[in-house]
C-alpha positions as a LaTeX table, in Angstrom:
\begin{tabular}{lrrr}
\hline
Residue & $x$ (\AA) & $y$ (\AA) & $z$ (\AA) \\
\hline
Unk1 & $-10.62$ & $-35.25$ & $-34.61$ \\
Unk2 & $-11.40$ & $-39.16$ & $-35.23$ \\
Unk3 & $-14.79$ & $-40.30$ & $-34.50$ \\
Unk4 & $-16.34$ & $-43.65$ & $-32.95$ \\
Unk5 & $-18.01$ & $-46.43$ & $-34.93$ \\
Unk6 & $-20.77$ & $-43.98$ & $-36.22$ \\
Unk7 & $-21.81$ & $-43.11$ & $-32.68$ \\
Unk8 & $-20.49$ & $-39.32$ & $-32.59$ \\
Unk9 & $-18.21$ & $-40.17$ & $-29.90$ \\
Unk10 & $-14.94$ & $-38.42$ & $-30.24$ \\
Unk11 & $-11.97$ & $-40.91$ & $-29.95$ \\
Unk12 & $-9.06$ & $-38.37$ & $-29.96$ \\
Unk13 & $-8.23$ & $-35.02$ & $-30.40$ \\
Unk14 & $-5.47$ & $-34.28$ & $-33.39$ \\
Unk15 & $-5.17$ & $-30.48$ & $-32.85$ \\
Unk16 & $-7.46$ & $-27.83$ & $-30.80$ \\
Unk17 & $-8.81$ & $-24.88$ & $-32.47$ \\
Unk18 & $-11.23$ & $-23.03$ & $-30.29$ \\
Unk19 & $-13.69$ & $-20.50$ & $-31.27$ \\
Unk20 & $-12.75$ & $-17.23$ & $-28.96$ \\
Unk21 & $-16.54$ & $-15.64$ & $-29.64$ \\
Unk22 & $-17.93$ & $-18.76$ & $-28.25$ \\
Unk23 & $-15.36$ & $-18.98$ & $-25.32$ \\
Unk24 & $-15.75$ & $-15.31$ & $-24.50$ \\
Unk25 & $-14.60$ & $-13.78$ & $-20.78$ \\
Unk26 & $-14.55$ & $-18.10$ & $-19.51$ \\
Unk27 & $-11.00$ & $-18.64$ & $-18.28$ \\
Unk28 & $-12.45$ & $-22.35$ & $-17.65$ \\
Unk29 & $-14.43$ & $-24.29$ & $-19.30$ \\
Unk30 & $-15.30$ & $-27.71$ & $-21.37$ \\
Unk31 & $-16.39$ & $-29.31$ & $-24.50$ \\
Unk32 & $-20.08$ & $-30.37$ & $-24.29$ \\
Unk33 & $-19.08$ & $-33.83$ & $-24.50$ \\
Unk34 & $-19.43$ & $-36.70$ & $-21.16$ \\
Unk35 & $-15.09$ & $-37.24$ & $-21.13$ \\
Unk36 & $-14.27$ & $-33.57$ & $-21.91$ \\
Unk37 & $-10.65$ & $-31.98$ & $-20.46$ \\
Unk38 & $-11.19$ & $-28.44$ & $-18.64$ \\
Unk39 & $-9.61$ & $-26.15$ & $-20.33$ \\
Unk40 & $-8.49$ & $-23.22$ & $-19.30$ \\
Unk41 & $-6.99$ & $-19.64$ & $-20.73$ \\
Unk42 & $-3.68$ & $-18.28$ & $-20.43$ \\
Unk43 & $-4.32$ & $-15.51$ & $-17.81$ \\
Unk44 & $-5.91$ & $-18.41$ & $-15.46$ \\
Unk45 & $-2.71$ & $-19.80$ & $-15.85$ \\
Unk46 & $-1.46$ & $-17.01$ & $-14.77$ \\
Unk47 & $-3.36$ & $-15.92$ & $-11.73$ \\
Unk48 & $-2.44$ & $-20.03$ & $-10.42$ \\
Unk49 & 1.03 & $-19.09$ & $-10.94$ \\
Unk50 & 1.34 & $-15.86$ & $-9.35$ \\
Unk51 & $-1.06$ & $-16.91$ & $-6.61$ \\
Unk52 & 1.78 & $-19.45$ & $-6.05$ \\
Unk53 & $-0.26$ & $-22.71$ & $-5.93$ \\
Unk54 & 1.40 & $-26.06$ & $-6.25$ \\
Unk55 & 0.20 & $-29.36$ & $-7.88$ \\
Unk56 & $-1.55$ & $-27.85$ & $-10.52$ \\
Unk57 & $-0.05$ & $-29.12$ & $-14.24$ \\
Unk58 & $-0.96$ & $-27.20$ & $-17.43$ \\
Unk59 & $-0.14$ & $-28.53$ & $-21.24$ \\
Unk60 & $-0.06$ & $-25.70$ & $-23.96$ \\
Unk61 & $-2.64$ & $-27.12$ & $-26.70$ \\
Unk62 & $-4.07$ & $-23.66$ & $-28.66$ \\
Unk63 & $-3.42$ & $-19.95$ & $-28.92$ \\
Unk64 & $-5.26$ & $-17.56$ & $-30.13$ \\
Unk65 & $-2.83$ & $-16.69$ & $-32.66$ \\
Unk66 & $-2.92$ & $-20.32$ & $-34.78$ \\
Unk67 & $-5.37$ & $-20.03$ & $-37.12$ \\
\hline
\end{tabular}
């Protein structure tokens, strides 16, 4: 993660590691920051898919299984 000039501001994102006890049972959510992505789990992924919706774009950035 790179920061701003000293203002806390994130500026980029090098690699995602999530804390699953924080996310718990959300399938959605964001980083308490003002420009945050949503995020979103693999079996909301899923339910879009099967529920055959269109338009919707996901990019793979975490599993559960990197450590």
């Amino acid at each position: 993660m790179s920061a701003g000039k000293g203002d806390g501001d994130i500026l980029d994102i090098e690699r995602h590691v999530f804390r699953t006890e924080r996310i718990g049972a959300a399938e959605l959510f964001r980083l308490p920051m003002r420009a945050s992505a949503v995020y979103v789990t693999g079996s909301f992924v899923e339910k879009v898919r099967n529920a055959g919706l269109r338009g919707v774009s996901f990019a793979h950035v975490w599993t559960s299984a990197e450590k």
